[in-house]
Structure formats: C-alpha cells, structure tokens
C-alpha positions as CSV (number, residue, x, y, z in Angstrom):
1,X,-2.2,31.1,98.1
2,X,-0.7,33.2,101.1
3,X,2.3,35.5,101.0
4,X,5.0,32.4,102.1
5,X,3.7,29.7,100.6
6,X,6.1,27.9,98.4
7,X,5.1,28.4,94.5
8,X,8.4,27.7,93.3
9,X,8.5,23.9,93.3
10,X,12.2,23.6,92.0
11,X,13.3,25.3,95.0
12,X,15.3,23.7,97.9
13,X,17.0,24.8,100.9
14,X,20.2,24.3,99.2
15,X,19.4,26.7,96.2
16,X,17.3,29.3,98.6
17,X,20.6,29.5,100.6
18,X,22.8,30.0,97.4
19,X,20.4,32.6,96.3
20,X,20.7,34.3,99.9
21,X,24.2,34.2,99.9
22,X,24.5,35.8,96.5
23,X,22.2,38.6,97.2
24,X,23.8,39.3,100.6
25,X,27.4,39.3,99.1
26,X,25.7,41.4,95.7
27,X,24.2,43.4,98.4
28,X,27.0,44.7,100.7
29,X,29.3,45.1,97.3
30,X,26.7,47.6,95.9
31,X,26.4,49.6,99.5
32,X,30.0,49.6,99.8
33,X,30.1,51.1,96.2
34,X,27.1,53.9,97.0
35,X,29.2,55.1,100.1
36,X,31.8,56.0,97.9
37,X,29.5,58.5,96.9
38,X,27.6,59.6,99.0
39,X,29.1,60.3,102.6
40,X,25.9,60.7,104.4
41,X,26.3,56.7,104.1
42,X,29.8,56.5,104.8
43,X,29.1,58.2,108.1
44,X,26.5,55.3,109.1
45,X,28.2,51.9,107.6
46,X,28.5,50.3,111.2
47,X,25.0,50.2,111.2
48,X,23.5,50.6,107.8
49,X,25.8,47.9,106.0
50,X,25.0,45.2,107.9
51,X,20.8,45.8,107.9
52,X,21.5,46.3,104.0
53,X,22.9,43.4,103.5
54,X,20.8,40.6,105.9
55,X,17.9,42.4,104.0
56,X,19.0,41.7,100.7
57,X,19.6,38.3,102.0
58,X,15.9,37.8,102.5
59,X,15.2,39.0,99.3
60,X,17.0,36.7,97.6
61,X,15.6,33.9,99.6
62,X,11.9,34.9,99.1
63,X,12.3,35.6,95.4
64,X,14.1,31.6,95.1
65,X,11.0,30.4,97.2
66,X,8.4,32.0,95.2
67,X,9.4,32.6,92.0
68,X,10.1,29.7,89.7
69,X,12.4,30.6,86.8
70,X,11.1,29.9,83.6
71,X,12.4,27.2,80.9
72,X,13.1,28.2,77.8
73,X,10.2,27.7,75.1
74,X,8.0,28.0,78.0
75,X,5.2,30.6,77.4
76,X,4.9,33.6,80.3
77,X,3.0,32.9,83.4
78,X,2.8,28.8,83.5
C-alpha cells in the first residue's frame, strides 16, 4: 500500500471535502485564538494564517481518505 492510496473505502469526494472544510475552518479559529497570545504570531497573520489553515485543510482531507472510522462493536484494526 503507498502513502495515497485510498484505505478508507467509505470515503467520497463529498465527505473528504466536508472533512477539509472543517479542519480549515477548525484550523484558522484555533490560530486566531493562539495569536491572542502570543504576538510573535500576531505580527505574521498575513502570512502565517492562511499557510495554517490550507494545511490543516489537507490534513483533514488525508486523514478522511485514509482512515476509516470505526463502527461500533467493531474490534480495533479491522
């Protein structure tokens, strides 16, 4: 099995998509929230937010194409 093959057969484009958009969204909200503490990050948003948040994106969309979630009653690692 290679590093982008699909092992997560209940994934579609529609739900890789949702998953991307949560994680970007889920992303940017929790970068937004660490430059309110830290203002070595609030001097670089422009650049910094935006890089955050598309990688979160991919993330999100690699973890719903490879990683099935598991039913319930289903024993780990099938």
């Amino acid at each position: 099995m290679g590093f982008l093959s699909k092992t997560n057969p209940k994934a579609t484009r529609r739900s890789i998509l949702r998953r991307a958009l949560f994680q970007f969204f889920f992303g940017a909200a929790l970068y937004v929230l660490f430059c309110i503490w830290n203002e070595k990050l609030r001097a670089v948003w422009p650049v910094a937010l935006p890089l955050w948040a598309i990688g979160c994106a991919l993330m999100g969309a690699l973890w719903e194409w490879q990683i099935a979630e598991e039913e319930d009653g289903d024993p780990p690692g099938t």
